[in-house]
Steps between C-alpha positions, in 0.01 A plus 500: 500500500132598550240263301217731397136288518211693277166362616197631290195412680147602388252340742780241658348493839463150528854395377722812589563434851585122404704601243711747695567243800602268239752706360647696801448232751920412472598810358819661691423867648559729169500235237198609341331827415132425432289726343084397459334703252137439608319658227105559470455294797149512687575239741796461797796403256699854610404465829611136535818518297604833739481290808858319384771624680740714206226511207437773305132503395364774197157557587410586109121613396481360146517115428791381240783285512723693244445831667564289869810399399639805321424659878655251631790534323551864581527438870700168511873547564682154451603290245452270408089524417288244560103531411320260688122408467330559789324142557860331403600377880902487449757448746827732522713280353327484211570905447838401628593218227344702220709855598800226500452386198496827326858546681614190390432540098447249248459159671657358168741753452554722237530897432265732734331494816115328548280799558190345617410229659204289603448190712359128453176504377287255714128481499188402755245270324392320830080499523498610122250372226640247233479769253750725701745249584547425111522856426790539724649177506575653088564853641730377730710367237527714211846609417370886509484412917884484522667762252233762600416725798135487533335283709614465835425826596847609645759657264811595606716798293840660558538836478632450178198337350298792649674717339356318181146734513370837710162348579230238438278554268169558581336170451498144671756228401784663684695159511471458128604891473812421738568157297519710163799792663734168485686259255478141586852469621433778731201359728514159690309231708634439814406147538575439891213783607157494387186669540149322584273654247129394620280402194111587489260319665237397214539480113299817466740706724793359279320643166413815694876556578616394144313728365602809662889364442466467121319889491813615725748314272278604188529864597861491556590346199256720275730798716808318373423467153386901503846568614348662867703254676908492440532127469375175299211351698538133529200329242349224591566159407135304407637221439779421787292290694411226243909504389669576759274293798275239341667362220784406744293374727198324354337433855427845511280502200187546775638810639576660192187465377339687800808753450382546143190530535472719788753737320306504203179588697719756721610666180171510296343683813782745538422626138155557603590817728770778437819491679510732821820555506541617914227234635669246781512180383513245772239210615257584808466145574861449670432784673174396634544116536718300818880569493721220386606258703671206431550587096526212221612758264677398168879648430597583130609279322 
């Protein structure tokens, strides 16, 4: 069996070297056939990602993440498929336990096979301001975090549960697209891997990426509800985090205040500006900052 990795990488050259080593540093000869998809890229990310040994870099003119992966896609040639974000740093057997678990099946039985899978979701809130360590110490626990797919950046599928659509649509919120091709039974969590997803640096970087996520998940749901996409879009759940998080736990009331209101303001700005359907939606200041060292990051709950 050959795992297929899908990297789309639009100006990645600070994290794309990292985040190969990472992944192919105990990966047996053959295991993996890695394809990057650097797309509208005016800095070193092709160059950098070519210089790994068995990488197959896509050199593409125009920047978008939909159109990156459905070239991508063409040229891969194992399954199962795994997209991976390009500043997620994950080992081999992290590919390896989520390809496994898609071979496995249903961890609690049942009829039919899992047909994607995603890993722990863990994230980095060392050095952050108050108001970002509330946010996420909410986020982090939100039931939404382990039934769907988004959110750790690395999404494993079978060949079956690619099968499920031709192409991504043109527009951002791939994860959420990828979440909505499958019925609860058939995705999973595989709780003994997890990914290190790095939060942003300031309060204003948080709002910044918040508000191009709810424009990409706006878009795709608006495409949903016109019928241009083949599946029910996940909606979102407003109120989760008061019913779900605080309410059991009181001592959180703090945090989910700063969650609440930092939504609200996220959301509010969001209507402010259409939706651009193909813009990348990612935070510079991970990018930009010191890489992580020794992480204090919070674990669903």
């Amino acid at each position: 069996m050959v795992i297929s990795i899908v990297i789309a990488a639009h100006n990645e050259e600070a994290v794309i070297g990292r985040c190969l080593d990472s992944l192919l540093a105990d990966a047996d000869v053959g295991e993996f056939d890695v394809t990057v998809a650097a797309n509208g890229c005016t800095d070193g990310t092709a160059e950098v990602a070519a210089r790994r040994a068995g990488v197959r870099v896509l050199d593409l003119p125009d920047a978008g993440k939909a159109r990156a992966l459905n070239a991508a896609d063409e040229v891969a040639v194992g399954f199962p498929r795994v997209y991976l974000d390009a500043d997620i740093f994950a080992g081999a057997d992290v590919a390896r336990a989520l390809c496994a678990a898609l071979d496995a099946g249903r961890p609690e039985g049942g009829d039919g096979p899992v047909l994607a899978a995603v890993p722990r979701r863990d994230v980095d809130v060392v050095g952050r301001p108050l108001l970002v360590k509330g946010y996420f110490a909410i986020s982090g626990r939100l039931p939404v975090f382990r039934n769907g797919l988004f959110g750790r950046g690395m999404i494993a599928v079978s060949e079956q549960g690619r099968a499920r659509f031709e192409r991504f649509p043109e527009m951002v919120a791939d994860d959420l697209f990828l979440d909505s091709q499958f019925t609860e039974e058939e995705k999973c969590q595989v709780i003994a891997v997890g990914t290190m997803v790095e939060t942003p640096r300031t309060t204003k970087d948080l709002v910044r990426r918040l508000i191009r996520v709810r424009r990409g998940n706006s878009a795709m749901r608006a495409a949903g509800r016109a019928g241009e996409i083949g599946a029910s879009i996940r909606q979102a759940d407003r109120t989760s985090w008061l019913r779900d998080v605080v309410f059991p736990n009181p001592r959180l009331l703090p945090a989910g205040i700063a969650y609440f209101s930092i939504s609200v303001w996220a959301s509010l700005l969001a209507r402010r500006a259409p939706t651009n359907g193909n813009a990348w939606g990612r935070d510079e200041s991970t990018r930009t900052g010191p890489q992580p060292g020794k992480v204090e990051g919070e674990r669903d709950a």
